[in-house]
Wavefront OBJ file of the C-alpha trace (Angstrom):
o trace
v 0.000 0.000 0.000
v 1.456 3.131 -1.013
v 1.226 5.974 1.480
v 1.084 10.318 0.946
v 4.327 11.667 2.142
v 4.360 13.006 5.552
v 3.240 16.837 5.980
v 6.667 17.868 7.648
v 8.400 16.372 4.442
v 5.462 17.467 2.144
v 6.461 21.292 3.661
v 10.211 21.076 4.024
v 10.165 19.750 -0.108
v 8.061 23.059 -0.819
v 10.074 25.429 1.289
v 13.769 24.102 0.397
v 13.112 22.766 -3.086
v 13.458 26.664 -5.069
v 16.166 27.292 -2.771
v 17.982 24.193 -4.107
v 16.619 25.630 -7.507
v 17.610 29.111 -7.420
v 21.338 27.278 -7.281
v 20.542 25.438 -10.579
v 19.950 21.764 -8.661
v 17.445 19.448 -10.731
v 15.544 16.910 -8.692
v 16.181 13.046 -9.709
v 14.553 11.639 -7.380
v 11.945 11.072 -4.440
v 11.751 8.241 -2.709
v 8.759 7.342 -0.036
v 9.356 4.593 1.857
v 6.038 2.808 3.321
v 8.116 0.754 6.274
v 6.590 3.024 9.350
v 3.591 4.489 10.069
v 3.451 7.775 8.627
v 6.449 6.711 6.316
v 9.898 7.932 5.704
v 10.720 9.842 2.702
v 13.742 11.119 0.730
v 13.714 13.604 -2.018
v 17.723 14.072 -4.057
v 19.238 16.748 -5.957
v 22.049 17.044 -8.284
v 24.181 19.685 -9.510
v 27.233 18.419 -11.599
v 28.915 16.388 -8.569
v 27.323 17.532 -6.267
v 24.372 15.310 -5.124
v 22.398 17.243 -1.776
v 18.793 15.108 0.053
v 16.491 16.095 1.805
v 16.064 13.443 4.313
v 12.423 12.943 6.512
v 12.788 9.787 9.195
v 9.037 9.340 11.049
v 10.334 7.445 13.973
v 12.702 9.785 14.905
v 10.185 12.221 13.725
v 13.134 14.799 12.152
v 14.072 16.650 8.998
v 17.456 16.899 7.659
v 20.077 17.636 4.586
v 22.792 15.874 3.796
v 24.951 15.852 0.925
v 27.358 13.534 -0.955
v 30.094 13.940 -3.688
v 28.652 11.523 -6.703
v 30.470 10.651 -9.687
v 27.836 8.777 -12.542
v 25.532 6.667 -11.160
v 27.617 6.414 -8.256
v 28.157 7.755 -4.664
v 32.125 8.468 -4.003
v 31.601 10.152 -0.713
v 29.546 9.383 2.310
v 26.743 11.369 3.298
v 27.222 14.293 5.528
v 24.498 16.005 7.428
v 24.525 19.608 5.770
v 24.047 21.144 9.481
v 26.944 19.491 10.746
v 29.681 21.023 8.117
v 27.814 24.742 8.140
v 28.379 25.132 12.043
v 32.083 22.716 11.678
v 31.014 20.328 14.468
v 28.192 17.810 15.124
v 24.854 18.610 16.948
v 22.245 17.039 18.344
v 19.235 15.700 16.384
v 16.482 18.318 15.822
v 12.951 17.577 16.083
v 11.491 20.585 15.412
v 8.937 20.645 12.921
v 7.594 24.534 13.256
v 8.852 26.826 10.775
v 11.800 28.024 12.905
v 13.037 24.682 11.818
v 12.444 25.157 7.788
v 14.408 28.275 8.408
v 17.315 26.737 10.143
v 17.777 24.000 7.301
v 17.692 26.880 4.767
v 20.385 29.069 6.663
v 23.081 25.844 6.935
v 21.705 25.004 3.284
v 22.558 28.339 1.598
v 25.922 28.578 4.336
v 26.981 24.951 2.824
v 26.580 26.247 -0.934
v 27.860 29.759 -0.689
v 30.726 29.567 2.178
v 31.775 26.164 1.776
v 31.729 26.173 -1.605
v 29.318 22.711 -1.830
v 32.434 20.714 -0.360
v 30.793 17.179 0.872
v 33.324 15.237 3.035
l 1 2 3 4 5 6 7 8 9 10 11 12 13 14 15 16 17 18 19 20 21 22 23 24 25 26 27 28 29 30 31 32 33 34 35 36 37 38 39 40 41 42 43 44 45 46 47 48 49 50 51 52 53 54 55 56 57 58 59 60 61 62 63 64 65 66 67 68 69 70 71 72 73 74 75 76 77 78 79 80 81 82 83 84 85 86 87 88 89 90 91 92 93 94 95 96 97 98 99 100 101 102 103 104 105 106 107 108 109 110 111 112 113 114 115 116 117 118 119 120 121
């Protein structure tokens, strides 16, 4: 049984997708994954190399980006939470959902593509 995206994911896709846009990413893909309850989902963007996802896990009930170096079809670098390179350090899980949060994933998303220069680990 296939199941609607989550509204937190449904949101964050609206609010970060012309973001990712405006930087000339193209969505390839968006995966929903029907294992939980409200269900996981995933939604990936690539620009040249550079391959950035919006990630939404229902158990732990969070929202996240992460991004990857990719070269083809495949992934040459792991995934690295976007959040986590913009502030240099790793942080604790957020579980916000509110729109605080949706602003907070855009700030370390446009950090990550303007300061660091898109460099995935």
């Amino acid at each position: 049984m296939s199941r609607t995206p989550a509204e937190p994911f449904t949101r964050a896709s609206i609010y970060l997708g012309p973001i990712l846009e405006a930087y000339e990413f193209r969505a390839v893909s968006r995966e929903y994954h029907d294992d939980t309850a409200e269900g996981s989902a995933s939604a990936e963007y690539r620009l040249g190399d550079l391959a950035i996802r919006l990630i939404w896990e229902s158990s732990a009930r969070a929202l996240w980006l992460e991004s990857a170096r990719a070269s083809g079809g495949a992934m040459i670098s792991r995934w690295i939470d976007i959040e986590w390179i913009a502030a240099g350090e790793e942080m604790e899980l957020d579980t916000s959902l509110d729109d605080d949060r949706l602003e907070r994933l855009a700030s370390a998303l446009r950090r990550f593509l303007e300061e660091d220069g898109g460099e995935a680990g």
